[in-house]
C-alpha positions as CSV (number, residue, x, y, z in Angstrom):
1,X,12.0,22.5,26.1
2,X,12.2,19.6,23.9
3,X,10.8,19.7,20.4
4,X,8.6,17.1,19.2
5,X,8.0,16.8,15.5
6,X,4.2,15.5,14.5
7,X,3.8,13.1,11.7
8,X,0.7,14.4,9.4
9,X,-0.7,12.5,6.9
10,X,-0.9,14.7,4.2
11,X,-2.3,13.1,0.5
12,X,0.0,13.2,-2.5
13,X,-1.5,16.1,-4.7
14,X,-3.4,14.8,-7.9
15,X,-0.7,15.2,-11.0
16,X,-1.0,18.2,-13.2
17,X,-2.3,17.6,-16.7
18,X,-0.6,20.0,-19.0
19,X,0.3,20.0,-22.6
20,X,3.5,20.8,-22.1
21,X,4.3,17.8,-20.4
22,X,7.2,15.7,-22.2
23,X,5.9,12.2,-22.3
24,X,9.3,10.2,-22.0
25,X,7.9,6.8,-22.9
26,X,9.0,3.8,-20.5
27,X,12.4,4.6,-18.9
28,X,14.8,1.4,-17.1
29,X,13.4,2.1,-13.7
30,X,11.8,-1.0,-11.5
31,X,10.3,-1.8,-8.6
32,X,11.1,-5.2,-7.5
33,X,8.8,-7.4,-5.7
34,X,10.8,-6.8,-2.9
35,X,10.1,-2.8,-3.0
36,X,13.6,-1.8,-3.8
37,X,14.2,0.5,-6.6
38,X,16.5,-0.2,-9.8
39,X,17.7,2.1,-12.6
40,X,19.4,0.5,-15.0
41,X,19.9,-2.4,-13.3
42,X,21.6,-0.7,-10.6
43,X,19.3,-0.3,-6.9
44,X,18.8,3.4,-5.6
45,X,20.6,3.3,-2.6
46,X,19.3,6.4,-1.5
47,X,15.7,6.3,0.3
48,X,15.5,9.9,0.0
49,X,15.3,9.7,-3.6
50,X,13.5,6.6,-3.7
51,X,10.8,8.6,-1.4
52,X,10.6,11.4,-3.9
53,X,10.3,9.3,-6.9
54,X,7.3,7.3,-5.1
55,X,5.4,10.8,-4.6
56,X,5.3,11.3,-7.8
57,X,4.2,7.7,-9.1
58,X,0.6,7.5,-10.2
59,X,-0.9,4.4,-12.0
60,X,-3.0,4.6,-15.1
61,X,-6.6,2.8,-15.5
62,X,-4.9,0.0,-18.0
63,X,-2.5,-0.7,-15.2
64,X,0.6,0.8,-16.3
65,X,2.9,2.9,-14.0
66,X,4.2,6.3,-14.6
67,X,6.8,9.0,-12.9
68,X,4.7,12.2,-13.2
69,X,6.0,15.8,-12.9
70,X,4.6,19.1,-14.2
71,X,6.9,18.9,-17.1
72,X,7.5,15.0,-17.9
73,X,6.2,11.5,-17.6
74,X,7.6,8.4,-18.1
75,X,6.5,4.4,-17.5
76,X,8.3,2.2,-15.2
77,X,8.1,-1.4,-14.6
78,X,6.8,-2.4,-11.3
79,X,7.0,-6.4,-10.6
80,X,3.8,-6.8,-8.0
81,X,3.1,-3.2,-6.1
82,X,5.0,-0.3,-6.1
83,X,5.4,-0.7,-2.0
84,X,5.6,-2.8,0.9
85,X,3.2,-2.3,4.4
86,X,6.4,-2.4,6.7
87,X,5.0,-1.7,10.1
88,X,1.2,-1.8,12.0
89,X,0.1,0.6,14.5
90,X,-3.3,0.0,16.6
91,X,-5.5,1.9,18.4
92,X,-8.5,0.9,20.5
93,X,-10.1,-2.3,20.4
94,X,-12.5,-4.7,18.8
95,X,-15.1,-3.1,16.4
96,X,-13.4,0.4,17.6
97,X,-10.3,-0.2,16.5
98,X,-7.9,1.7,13.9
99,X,-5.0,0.0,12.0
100,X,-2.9,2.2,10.0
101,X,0.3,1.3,8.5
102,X,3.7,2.5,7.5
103,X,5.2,1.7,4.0
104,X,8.7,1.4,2.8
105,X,8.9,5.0,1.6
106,X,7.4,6.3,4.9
107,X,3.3,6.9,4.0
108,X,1.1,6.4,6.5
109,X,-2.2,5.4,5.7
110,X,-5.2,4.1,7.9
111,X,-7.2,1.5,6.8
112,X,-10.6,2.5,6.3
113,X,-13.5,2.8,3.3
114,X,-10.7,4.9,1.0
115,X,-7.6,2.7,2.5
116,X,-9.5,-1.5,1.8
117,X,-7.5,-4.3,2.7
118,X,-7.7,-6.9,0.2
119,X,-6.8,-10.5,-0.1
120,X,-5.7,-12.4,-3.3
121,X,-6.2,-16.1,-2.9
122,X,-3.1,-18.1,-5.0
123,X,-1.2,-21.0,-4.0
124,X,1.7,-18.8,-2.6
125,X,-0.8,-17.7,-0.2
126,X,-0.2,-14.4,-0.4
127,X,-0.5,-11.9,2.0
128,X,-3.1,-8.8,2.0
129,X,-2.5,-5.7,0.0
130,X,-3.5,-2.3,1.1
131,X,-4.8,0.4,-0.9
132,X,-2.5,3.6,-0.3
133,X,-3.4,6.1,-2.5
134,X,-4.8,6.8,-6.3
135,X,-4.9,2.9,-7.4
136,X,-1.2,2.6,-5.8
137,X,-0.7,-0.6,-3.4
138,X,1.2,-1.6,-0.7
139,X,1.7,-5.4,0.4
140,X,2.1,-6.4,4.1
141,X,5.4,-7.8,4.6
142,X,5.2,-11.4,6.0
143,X,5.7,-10.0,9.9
144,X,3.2,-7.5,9.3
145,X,1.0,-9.9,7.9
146,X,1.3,-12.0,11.2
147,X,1.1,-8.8,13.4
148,X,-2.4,-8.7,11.7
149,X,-3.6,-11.7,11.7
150,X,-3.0,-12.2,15.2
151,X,-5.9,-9.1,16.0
152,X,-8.0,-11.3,13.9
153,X,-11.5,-12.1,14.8
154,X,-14.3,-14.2,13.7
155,X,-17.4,-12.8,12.1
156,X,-20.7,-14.0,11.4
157,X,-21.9,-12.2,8.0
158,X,-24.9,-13.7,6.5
159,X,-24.2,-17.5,6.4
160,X,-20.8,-17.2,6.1
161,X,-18.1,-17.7,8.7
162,X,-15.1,-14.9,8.3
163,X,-12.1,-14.2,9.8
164,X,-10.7,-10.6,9.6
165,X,-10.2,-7.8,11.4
166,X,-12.5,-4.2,12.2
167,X,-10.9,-0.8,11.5
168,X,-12.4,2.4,11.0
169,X,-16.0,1.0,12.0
170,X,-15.7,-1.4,8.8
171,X,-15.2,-5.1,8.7
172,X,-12.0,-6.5,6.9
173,X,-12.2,-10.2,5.6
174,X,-9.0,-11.7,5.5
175,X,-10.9,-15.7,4.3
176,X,-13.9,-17.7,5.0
177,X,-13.6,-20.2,7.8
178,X,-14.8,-23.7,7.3
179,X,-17.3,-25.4,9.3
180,X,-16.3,-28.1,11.5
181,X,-17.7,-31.5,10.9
């Protein structure tokens, strides 16, 4: 009989505040806009450890970054989000459908009223980013972001016209449609 492992998504336990921790101030490790990993200078080539670093990353309420263990802490630099939304699964349909989505260090998350999409409007026109967990982000990758857009629909919300997509019984916008003259 073959073996078949599950995947369970399982939350990143809240970081333990001690006073024994060893703050270590800001240390030369970055996350690039492209999601890869560099200490001093140098990427992680190593996913493994990339993956363990991100379960311990936590973000602070003025923004900042930080590596957090029992015993230390320490800032990073990261140049957008800490990850990237690398791959969309669906189930069901319409106003009964689920998105969830896989990141570059292998979280799953499900987009619902915890997991929001949301859209920043800037001449790049940038795709959606995806809340993943504790104030951490993850944007979609430009395939992804078509993937999605494509199980777009158009929504009627008030007087306004929306496009976006349903997941978890909530409404997504992804922008405003215009009227047509």
């Amino acid at each position: 009989m073959k073996r078949q492992d599950a995947v369970i998504d399982v939350p990143a336990p809240a970081p333990v505040t001690t006073p024994d921790r060893v703050n270590c101030g800001r240390v030369d490790l970055r996350i690039a806009r492209d999601g890869k990993w560099f200490y001093h200078g140098t990427p992680i080539p190593r996913k493994e450890m990339v993956c363990l670093f991100a379960s311990t990353l936590t973000r602070r309420s003025d923004g900042s970054y930080w590596l957090v263990t029992p015993t230390e802490e320490a800032r990073i630099e990261v140049e957008d989000v800490p990850f990237l939304a690398v791959e969309l699964f669906t189930c069901g349909a319409g106003r009964e459908m689920v998105l969830s989505f896989r990141t570059n260090v292998d979280e799953m998350v499900t987009v619902d009223g915890d997991h929001a999409l949301r859209v920043v409007t800037d001449s790049r026109g940038a795709p959606p980013y995806l809340t993943v967990r504790n104030g951490l982000e993850a944007r979609l990758t430009r395939s992804v972001y078509y993937e999605l857009v494509a199980l777009g629909v158009e929504e009627k919300i008030g007087e306004a016209r929306l496009y976006g997509i349903w997941s978890s019984g909530i409404f997504f916008s992804l922008g405003q449609l215009d009227e047509l003259i």
